[in-house]
mmCIF entry with sequence, helices, sheets and N, C-alpha, C, O atoms, coordinates in Angstrom:
data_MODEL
# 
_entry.id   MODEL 
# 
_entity.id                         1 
_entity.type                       polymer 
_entity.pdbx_number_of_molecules   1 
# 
_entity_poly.entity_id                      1 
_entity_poly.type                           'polypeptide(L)' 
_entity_poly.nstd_linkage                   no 
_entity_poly.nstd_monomer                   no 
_entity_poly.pdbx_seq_one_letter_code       
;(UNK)(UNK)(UNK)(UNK)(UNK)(UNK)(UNK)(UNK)(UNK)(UNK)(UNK)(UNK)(UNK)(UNK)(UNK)(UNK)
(UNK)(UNK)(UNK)(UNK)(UNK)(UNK)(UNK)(UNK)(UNK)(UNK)(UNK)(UNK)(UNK)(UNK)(UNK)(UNK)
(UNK)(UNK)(UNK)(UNK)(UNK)(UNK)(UNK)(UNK)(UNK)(UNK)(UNK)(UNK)(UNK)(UNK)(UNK)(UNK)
(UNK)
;
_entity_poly.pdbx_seq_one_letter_code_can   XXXXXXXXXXXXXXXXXXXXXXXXXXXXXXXXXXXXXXXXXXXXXXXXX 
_entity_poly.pdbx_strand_id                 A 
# 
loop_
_entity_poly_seq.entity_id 
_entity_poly_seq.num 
_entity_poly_seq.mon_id 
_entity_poly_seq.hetero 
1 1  UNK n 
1 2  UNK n 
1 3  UNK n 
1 4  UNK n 
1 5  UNK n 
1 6  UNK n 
1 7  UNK n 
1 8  UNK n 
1 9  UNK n 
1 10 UNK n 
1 11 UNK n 
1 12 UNK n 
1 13 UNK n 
1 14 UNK n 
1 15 UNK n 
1 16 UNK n 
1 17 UNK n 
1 18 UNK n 
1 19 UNK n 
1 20 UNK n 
1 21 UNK n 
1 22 UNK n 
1 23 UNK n 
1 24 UNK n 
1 25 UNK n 
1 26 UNK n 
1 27 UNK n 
1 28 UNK n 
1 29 UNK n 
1 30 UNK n 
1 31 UNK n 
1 32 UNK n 
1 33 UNK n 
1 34 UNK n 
1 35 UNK n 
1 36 UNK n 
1 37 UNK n 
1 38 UNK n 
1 39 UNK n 
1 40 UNK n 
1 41 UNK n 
1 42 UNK n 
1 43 UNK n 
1 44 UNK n 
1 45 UNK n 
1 46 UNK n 
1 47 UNK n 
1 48 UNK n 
1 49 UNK n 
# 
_struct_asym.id          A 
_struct_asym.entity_id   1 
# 
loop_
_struct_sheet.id 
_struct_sheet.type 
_struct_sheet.number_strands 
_struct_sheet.details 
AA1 ? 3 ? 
AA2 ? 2 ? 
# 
loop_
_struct_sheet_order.sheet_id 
_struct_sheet_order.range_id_1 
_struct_sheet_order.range_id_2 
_struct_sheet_order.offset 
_struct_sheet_order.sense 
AA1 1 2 ? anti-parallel 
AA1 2 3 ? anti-parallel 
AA2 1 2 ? anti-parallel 
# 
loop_
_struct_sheet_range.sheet_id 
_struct_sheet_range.id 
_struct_sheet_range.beg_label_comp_id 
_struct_sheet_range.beg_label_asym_id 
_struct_sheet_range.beg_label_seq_id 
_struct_sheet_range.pdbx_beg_PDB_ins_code 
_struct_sheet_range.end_label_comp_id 
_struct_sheet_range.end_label_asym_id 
_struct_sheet_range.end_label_seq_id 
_struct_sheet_range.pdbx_end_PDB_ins_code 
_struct_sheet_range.beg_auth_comp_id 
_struct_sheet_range.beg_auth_asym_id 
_struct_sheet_range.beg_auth_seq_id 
_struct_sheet_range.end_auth_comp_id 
_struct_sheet_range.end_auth_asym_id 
_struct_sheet_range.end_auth_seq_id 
AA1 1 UNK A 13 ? UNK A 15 ? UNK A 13 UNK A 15 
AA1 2 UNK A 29 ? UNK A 32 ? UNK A 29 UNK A 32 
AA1 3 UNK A 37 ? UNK A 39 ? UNK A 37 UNK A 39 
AA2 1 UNK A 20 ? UNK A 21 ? UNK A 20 UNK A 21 
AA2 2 UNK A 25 ? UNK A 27 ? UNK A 25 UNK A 27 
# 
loop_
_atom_site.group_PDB 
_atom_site.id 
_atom_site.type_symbol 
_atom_site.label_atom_id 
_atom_site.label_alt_id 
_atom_site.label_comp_id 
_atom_site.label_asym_id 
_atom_site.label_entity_id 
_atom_site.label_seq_id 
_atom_site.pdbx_PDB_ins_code 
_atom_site.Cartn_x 
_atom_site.Cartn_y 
_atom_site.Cartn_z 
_atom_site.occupancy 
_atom_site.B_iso_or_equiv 
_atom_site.pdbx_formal_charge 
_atom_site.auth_seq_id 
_atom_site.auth_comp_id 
_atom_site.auth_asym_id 
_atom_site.auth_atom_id 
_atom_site.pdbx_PDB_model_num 
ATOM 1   N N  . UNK A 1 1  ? 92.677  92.284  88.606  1.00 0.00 ? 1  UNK A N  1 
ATOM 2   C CA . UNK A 1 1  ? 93.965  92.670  89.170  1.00 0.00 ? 1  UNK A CA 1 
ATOM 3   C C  . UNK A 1 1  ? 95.029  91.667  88.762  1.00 0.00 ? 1  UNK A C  1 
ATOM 4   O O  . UNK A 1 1  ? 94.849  90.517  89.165  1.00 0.00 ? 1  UNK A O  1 
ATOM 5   N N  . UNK A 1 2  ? 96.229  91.938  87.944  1.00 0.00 ? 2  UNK A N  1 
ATOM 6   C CA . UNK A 1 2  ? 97.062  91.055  88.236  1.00 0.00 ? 2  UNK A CA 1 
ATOM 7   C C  . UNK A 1 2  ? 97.554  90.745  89.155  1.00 0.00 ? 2  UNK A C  1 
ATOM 8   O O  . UNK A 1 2  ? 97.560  91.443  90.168  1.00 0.00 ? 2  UNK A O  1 
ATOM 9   N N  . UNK A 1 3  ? 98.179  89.454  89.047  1.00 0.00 ? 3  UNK A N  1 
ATOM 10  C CA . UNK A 1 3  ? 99.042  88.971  90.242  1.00 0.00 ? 3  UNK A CA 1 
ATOM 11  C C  . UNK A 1 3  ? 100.248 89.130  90.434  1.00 0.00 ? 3  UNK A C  1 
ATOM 12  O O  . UNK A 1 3  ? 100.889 88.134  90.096  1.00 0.00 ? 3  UNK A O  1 
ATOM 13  N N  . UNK A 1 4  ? 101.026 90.181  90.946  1.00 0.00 ? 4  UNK A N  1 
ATOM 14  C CA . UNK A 1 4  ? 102.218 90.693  90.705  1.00 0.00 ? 4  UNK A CA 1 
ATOM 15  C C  . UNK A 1 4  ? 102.956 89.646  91.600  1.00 0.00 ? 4  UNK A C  1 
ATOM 16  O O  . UNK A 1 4  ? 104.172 89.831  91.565  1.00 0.00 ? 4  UNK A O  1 
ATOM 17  N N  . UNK A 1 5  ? 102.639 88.776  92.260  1.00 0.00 ? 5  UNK A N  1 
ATOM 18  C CA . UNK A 1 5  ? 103.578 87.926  92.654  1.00 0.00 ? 5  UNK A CA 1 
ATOM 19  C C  . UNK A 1 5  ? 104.085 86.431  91.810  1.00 0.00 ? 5  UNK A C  1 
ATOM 20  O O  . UNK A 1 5  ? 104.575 85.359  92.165  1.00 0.00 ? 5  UNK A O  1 
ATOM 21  N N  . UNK A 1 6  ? 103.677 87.023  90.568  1.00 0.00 ? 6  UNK A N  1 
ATOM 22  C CA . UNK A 1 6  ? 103.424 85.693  89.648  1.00 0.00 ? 6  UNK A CA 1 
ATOM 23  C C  . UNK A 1 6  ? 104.395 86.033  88.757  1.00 0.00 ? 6  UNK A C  1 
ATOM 24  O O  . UNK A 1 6  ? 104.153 86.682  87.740  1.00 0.00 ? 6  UNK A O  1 
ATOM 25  N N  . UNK A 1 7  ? 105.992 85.457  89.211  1.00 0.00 ? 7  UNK A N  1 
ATOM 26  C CA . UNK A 1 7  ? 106.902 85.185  88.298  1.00 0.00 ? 7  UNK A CA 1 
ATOM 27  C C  . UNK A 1 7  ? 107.558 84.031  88.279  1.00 0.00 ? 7  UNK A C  1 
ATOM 28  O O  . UNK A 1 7  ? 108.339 83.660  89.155  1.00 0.00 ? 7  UNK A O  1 
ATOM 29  N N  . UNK A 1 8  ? 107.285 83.468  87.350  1.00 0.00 ? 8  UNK A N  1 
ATOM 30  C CA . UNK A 1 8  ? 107.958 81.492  87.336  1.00 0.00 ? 8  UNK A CA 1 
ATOM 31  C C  . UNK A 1 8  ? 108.946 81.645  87.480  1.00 0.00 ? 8  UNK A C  1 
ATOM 32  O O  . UNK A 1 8  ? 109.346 80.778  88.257  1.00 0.00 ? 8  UNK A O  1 
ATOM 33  N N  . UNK A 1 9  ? 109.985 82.508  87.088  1.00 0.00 ? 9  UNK A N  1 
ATOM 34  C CA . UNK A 1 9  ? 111.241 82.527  87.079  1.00 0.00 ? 9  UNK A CA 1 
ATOM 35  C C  . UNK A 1 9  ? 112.228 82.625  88.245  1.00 0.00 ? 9  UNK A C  1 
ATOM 36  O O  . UNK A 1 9  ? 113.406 82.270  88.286  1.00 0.00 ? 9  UNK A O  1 
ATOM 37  N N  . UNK A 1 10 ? 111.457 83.196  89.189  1.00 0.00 ? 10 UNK A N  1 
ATOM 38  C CA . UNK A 1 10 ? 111.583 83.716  90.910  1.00 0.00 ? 10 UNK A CA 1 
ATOM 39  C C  . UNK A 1 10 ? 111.747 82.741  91.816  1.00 0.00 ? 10 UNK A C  1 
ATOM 40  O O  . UNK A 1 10 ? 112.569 82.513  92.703  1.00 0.00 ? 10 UNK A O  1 
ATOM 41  N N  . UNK A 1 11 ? 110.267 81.931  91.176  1.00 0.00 ? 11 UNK A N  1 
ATOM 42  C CA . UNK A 1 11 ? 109.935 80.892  92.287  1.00 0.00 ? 11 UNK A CA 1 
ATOM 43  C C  . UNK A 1 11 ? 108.690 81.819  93.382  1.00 0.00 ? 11 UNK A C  1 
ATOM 44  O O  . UNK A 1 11 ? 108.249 82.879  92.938  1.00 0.00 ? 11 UNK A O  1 
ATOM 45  N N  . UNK A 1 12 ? 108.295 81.411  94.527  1.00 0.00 ? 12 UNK A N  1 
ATOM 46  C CA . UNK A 1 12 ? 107.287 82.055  95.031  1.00 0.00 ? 12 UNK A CA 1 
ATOM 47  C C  . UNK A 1 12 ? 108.015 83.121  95.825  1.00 0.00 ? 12 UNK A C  1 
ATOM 48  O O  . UNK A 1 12 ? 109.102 82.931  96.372  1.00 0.00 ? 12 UNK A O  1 
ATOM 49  N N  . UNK A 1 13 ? 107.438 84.081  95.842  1.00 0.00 ? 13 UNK A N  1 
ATOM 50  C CA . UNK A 1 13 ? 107.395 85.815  96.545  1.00 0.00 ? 13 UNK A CA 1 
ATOM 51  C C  . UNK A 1 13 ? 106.417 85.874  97.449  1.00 0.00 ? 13 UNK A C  1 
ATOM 52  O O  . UNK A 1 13 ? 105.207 85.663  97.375  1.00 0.00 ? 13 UNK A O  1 
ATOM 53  N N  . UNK A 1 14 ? 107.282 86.263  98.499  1.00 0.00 ? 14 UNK A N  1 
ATOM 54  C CA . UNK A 1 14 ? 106.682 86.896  99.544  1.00 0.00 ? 14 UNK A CA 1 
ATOM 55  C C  . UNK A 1 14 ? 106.992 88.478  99.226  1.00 0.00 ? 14 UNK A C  1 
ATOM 56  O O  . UNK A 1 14 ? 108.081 88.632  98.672  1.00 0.00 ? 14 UNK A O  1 
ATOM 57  N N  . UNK A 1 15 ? 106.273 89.646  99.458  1.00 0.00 ? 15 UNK A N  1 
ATOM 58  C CA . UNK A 1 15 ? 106.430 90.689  99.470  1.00 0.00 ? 15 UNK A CA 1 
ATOM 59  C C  . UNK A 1 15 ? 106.911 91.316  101.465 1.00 0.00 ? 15 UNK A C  1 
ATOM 60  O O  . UNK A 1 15 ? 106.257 91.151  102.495 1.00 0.00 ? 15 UNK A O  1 
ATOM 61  N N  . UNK A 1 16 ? 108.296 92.027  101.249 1.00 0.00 ? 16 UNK A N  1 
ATOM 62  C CA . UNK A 1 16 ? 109.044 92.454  102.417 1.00 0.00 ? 16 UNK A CA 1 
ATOM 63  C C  . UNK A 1 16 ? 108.098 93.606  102.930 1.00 0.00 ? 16 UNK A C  1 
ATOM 64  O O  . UNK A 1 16 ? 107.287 93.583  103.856 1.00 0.00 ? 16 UNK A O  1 
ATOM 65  N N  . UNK A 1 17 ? 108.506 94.832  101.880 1.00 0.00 ? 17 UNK A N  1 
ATOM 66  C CA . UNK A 1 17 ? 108.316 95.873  102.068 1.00 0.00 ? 17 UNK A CA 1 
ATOM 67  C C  . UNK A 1 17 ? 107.863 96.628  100.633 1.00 0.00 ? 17 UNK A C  1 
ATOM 68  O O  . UNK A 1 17 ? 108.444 96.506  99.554  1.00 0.00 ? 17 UNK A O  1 
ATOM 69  N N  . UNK A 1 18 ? 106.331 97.671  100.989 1.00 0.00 ? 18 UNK A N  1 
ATOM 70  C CA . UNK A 1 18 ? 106.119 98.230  99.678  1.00 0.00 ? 18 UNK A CA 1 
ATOM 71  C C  . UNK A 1 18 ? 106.483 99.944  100.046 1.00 0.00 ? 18 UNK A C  1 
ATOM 72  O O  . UNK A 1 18 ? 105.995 100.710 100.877 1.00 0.00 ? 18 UNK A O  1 
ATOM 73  N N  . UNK A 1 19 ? 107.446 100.100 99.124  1.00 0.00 ? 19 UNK A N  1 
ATOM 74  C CA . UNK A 1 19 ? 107.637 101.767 99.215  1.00 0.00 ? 19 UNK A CA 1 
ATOM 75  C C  . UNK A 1 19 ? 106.912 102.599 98.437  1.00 0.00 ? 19 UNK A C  1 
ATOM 76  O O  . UNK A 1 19 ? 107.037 103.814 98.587  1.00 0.00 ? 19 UNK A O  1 
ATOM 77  N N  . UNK A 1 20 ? 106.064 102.084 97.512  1.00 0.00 ? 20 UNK A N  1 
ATOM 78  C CA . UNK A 1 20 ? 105.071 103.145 96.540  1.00 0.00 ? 20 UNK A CA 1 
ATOM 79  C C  . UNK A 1 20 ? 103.499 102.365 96.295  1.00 0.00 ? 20 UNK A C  1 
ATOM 80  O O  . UNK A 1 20 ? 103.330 101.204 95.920  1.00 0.00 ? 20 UNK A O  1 
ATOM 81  N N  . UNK A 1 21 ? 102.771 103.061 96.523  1.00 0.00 ? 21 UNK A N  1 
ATOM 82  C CA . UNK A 1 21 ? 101.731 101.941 96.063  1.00 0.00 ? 21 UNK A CA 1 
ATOM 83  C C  . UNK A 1 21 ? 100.345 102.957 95.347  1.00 0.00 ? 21 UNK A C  1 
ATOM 84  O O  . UNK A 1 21 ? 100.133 104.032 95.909  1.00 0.00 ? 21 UNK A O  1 
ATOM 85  N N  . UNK A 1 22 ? 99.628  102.649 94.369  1.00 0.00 ? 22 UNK A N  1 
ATOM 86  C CA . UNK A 1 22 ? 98.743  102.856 93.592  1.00 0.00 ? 22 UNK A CA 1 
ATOM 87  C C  . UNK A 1 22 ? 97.502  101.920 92.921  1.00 0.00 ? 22 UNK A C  1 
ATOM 88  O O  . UNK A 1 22 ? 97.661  101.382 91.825  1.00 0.00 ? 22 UNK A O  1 
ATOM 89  N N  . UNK A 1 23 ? 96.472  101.807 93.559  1.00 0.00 ? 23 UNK A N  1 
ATOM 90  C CA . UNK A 1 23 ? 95.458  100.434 93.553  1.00 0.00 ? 23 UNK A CA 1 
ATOM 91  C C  . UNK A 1 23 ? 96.729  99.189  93.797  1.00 0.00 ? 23 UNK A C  1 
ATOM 92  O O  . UNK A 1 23 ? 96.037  98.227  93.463  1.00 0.00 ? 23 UNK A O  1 
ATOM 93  N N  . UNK A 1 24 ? 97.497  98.840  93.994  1.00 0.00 ? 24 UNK A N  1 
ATOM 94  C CA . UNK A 1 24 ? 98.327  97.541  94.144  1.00 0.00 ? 24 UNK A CA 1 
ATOM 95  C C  . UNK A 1 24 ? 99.794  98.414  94.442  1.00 0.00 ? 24 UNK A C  1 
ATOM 96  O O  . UNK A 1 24 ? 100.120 99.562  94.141  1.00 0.00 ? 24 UNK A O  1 
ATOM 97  N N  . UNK A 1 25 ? 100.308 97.630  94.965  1.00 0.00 ? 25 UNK A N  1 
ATOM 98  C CA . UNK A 1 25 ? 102.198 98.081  95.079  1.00 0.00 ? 25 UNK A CA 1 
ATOM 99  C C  . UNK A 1 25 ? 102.787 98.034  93.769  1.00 0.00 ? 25 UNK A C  1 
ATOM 100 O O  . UNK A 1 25 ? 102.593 97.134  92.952  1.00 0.00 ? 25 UNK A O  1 
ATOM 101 N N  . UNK A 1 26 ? 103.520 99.051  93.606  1.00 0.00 ? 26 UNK A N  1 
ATOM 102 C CA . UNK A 1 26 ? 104.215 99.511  92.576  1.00 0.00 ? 26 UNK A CA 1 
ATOM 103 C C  . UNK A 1 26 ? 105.319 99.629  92.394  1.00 0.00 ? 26 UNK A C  1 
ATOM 104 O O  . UNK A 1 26 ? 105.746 99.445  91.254  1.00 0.00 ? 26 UNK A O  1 
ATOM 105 N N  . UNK A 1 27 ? 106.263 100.010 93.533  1.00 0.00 ? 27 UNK A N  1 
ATOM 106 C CA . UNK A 1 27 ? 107.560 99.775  94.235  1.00 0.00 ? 27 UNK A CA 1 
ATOM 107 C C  . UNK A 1 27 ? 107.360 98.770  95.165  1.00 0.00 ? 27 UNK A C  1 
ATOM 108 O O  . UNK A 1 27 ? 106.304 98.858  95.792  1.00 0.00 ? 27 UNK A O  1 
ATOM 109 N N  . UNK A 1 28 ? 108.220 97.670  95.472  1.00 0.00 ? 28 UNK A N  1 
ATOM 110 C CA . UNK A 1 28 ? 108.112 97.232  96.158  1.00 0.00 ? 28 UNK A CA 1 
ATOM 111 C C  . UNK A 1 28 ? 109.252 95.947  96.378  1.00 0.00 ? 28 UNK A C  1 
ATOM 112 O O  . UNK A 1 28 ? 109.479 95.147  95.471  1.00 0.00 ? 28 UNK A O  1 
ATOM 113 N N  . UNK A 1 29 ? 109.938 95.874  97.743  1.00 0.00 ? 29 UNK A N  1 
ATOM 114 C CA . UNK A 1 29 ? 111.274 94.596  97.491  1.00 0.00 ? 29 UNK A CA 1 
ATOM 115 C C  . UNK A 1 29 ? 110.041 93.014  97.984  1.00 0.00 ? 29 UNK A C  1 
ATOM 116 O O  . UNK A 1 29 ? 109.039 92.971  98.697  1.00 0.00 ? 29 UNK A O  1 
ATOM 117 N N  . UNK A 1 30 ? 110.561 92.260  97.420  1.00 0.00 ? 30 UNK A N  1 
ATOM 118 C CA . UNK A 1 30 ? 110.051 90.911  97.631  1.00 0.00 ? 30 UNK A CA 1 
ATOM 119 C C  . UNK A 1 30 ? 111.392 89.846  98.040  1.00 0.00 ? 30 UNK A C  1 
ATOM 120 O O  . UNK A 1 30 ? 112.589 90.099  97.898  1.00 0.00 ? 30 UNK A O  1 
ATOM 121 N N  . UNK A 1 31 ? 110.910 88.871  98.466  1.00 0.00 ? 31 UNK A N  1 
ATOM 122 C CA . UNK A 1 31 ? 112.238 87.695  98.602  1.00 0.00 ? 31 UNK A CA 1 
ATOM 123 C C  . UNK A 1 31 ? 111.261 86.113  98.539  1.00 0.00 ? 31 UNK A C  1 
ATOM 124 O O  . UNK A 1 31 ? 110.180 85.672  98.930  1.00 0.00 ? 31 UNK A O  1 
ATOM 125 N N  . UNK A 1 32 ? 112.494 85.673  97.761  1.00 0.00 ? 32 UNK A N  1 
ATOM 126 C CA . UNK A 1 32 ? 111.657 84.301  97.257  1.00 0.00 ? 32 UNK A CA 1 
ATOM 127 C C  . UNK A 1 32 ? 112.131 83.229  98.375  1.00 0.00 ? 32 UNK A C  1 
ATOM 128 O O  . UNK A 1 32 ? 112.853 83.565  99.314  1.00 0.00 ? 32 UNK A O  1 
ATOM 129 N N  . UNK A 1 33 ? 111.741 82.140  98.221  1.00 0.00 ? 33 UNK A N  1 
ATOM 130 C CA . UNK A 1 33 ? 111.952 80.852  99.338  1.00 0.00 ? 33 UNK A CA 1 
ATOM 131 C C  . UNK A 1 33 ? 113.750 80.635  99.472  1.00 0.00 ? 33 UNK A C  1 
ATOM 132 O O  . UNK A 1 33 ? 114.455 80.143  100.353 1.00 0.00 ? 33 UNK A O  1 
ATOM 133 N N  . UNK A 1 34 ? 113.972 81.101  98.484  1.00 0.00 ? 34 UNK A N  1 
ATOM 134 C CA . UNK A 1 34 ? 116.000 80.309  98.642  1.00 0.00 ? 34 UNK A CA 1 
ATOM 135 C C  . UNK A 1 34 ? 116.391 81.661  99.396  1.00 0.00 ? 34 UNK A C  1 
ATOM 136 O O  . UNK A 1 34 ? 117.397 81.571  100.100 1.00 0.00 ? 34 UNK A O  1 
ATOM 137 N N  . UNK A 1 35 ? 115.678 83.041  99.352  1.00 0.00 ? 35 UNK A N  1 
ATOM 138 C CA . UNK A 1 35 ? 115.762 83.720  100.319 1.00 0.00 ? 35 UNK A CA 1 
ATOM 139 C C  . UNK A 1 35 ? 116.836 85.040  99.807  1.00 0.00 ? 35 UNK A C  1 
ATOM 140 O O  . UNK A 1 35 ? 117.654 85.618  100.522 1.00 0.00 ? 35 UNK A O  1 
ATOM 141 N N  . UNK A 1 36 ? 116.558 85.284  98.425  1.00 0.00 ? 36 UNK A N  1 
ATOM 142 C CA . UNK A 1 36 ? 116.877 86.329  97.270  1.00 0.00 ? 36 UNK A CA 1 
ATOM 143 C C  . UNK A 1 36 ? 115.842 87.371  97.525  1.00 0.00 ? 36 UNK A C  1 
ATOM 144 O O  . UNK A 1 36 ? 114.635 87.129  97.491  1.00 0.00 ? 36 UNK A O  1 
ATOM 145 N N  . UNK A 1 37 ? 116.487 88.830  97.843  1.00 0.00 ? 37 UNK A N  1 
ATOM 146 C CA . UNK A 1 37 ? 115.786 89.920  97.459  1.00 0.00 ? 37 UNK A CA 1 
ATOM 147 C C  . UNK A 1 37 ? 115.986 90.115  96.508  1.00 0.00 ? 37 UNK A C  1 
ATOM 148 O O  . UNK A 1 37 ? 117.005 89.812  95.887  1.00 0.00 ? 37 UNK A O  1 
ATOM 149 N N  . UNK A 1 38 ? 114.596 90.956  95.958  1.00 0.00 ? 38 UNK A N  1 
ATOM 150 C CA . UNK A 1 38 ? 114.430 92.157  94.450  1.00 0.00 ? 38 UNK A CA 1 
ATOM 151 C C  . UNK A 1 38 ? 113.593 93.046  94.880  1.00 0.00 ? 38 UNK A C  1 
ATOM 152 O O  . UNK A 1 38 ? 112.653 93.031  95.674  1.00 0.00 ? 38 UNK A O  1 
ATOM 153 N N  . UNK A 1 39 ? 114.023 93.721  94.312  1.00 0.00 ? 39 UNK A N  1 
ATOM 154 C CA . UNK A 1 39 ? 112.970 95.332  94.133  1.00 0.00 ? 39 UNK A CA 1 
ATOM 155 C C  . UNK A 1 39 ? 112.483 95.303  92.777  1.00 0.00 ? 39 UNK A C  1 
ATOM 156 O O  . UNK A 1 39 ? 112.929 95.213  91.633  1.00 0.00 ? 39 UNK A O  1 
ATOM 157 N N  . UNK A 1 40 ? 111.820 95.370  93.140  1.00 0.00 ? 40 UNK A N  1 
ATOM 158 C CA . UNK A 1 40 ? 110.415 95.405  91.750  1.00 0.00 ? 40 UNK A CA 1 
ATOM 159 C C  . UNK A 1 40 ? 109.349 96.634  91.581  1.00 0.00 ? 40 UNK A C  1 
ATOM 160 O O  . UNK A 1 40 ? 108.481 97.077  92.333  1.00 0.00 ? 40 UNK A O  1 
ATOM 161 N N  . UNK A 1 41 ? 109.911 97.093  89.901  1.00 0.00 ? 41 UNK A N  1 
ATOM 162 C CA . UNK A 1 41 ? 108.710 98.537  90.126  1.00 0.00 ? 41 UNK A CA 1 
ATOM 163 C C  . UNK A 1 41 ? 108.256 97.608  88.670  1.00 0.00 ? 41 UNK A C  1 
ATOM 164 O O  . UNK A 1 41 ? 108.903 97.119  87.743  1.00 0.00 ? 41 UNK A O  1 
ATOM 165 N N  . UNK A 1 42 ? 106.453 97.680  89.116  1.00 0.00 ? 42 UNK A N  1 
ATOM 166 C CA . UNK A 1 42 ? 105.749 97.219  88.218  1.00 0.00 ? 42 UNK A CA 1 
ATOM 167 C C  . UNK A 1 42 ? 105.251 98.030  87.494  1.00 0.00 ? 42 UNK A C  1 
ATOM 168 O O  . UNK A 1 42 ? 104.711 99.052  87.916  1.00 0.00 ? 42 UNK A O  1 
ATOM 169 N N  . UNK A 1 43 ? 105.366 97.653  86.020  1.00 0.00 ? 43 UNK A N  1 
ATOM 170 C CA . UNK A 1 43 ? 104.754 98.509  85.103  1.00 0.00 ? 43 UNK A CA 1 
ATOM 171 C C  . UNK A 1 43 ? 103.320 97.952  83.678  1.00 0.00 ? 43 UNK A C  1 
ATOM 172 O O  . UNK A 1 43 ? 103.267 96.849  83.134  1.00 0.00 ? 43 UNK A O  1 
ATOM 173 N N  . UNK A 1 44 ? 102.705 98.721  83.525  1.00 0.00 ? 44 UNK A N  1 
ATOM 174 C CA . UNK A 1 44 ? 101.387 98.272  82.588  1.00 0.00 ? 44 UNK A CA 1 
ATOM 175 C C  . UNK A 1 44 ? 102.094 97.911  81.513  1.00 0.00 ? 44 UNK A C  1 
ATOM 176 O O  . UNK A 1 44 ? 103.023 98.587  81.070  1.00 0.00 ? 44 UNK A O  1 
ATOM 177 N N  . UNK A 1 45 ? 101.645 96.662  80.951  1.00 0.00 ? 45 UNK A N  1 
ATOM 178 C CA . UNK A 1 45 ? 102.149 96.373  79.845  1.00 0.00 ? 45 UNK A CA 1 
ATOM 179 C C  . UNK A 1 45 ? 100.881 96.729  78.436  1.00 0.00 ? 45 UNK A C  1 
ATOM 180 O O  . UNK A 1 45 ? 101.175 96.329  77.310  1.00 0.00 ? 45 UNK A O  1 
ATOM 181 N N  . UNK A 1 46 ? 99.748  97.363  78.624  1.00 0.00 ? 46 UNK A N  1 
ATOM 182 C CA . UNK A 1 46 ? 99.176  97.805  77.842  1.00 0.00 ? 46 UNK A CA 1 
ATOM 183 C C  . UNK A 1 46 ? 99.418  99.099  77.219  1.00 0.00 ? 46 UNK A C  1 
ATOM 184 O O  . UNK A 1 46 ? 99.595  100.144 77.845  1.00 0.00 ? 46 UNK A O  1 
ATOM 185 N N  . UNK A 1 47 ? 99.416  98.994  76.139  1.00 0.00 ? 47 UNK A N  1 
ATOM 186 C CA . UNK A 1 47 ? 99.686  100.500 75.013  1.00 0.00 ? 47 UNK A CA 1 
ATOM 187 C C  . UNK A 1 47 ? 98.237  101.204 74.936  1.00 0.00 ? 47 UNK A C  1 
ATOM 188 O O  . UNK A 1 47 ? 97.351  100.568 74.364  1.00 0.00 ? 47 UNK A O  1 
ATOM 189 N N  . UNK A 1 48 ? 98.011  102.146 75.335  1.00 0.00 ? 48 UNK A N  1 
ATOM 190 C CA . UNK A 1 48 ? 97.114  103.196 75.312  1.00 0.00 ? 48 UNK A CA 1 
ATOM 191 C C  . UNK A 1 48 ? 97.250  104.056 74.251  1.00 0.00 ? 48 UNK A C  1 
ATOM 192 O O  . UNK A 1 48 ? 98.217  104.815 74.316  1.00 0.00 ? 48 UNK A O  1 
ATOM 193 N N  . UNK A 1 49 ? 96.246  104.168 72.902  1.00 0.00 ? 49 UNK A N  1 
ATOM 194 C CA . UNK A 1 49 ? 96.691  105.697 72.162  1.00 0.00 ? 49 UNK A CA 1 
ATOM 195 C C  . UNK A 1 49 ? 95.584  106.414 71.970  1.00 0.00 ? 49 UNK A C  1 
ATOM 196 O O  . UNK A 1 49 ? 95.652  107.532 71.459  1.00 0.00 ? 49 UNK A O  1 
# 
């Protein structure tokens, strides 16, 4: 499973609220420690053909 709370750039995430979810949240707003929301829809970064 990745770790969808794993963005250096953020700083650490807490997850608020998930509005879509599929084996893991997919939609979902997070807020980091300085206390910034985002909404975050996660997507596969693998190419399937």
């Amino acid at each position: 499973m990745i770790d969808i709370l794993n963005i250096p750039e953020l700083g650490k995430l807490e997850i608020v609220e998930t509005y879509e979810y599929y084996d893991q949240p997919v939609l979902y707003s997070c807020r980091n420690a300085a206390g910034h929301l985002y909404l975050v829809v996660a997507a596969d970064e693998t190419i399937n053909t």
